[in-house]
N, C-alpha and C positions, 0 to 999 in steps of 0.2 A: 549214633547218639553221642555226645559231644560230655565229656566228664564234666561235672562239676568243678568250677574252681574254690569253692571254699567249703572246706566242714564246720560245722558249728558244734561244739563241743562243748557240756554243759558239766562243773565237775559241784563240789559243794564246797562251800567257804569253808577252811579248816577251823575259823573263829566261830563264826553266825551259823551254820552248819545250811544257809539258804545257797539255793541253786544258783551259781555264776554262770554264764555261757558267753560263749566267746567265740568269732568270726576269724579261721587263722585258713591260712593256704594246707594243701595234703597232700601226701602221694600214696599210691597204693604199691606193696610189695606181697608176693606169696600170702594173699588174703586178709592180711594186717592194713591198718593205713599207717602213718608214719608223719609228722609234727614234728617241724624245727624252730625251736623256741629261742630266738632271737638276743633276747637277755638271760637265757639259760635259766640256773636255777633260782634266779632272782624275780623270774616271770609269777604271779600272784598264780595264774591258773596250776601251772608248775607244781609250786607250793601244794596247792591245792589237793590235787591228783597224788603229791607224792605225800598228804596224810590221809586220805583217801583214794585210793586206786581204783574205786567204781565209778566210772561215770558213762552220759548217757550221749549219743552222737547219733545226730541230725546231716546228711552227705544225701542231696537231692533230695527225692519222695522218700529215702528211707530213713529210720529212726530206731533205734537199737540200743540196748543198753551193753558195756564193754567192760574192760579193765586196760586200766595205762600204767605203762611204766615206762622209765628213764631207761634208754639206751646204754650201755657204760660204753662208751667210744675205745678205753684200752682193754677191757675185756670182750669184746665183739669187733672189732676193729670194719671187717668188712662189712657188716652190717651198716654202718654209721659211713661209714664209703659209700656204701648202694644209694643210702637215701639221700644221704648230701648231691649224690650225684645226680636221680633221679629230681629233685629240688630243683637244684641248678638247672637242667634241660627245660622241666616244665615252667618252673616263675622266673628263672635269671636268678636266682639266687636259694645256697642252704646252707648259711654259715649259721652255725648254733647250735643247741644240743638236740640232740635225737629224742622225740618220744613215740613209743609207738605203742599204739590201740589194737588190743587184740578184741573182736566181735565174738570168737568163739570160746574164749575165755570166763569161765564161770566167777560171778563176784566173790571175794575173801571175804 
C-alpha cells in the first residue's frame, strides 16, 4: 500500500476560533508525522497551532485528533535533520521549519 502524499491538517483560527484545515505534504518518524512549514512561523496554520496546540488530522482513511508543536531546530538539532532529510528524499524538498504532530499525545 502506497503512503499517502498529503495530510490534511485542521488547527482553529487563533482569531475566529473556527476550524482551518489545510492540505500540506508529511513524513512519518518514530510514530509522530512531521510538517515543513515553508514560511515558517509566518504560515497562518503555524500561527494557529502554536496558540492552540490541539488539532485534528486526516492522513488517508484515518482521522485522529493530536497535538503539534514547533520543532526548535537548535535545541533538537537531529531531529530537524531527520525530517528535513526524510522531506527531501520523499517530495524534493524540506527547507522550513519543523513541525511535528504527536497522535499519542493527550490535548493541553
Amino acid at each position: 500500500m502506497t503512503e499517502p502524499t498529503y495530510l490534511y491538517l485542521t488547527t482553529r483560527g487563533r482569531k475566529s476560533g473556527r476550524p482551518r484545515e489545510i492540505e500540506i505534504w508529511f513524513t512519518r518518524y518514530e510514530g509522530r508525522y512531521y510538517l515543513v512549514a515553508e514560511h515558517g512561523e509566518r504560515a497562518q496554520w503555524v500561527k494557529n497551532l502554536l496558540a492552540n496546540s490541539h488539532v485534528q488530522v486526516r492522513v488517508g482513511d484515518a482521522h485522529f485528533p493530536a497535538r503539534a508543536r514547533v520543532v526548535d531546530a537548535k535545541k533538537e538539532p537531529a531531529l530537524a535533520r531527520e525530517v528535513r532529510t526524510r522531506s527531501e528524499k520523499k517530495y524534493g524538498w524540506g527547507d522550513g521549519l519543523v513541525v511535528e504532530i504527536d497522535p499519542t499525545a493527550p490535548p493541553r
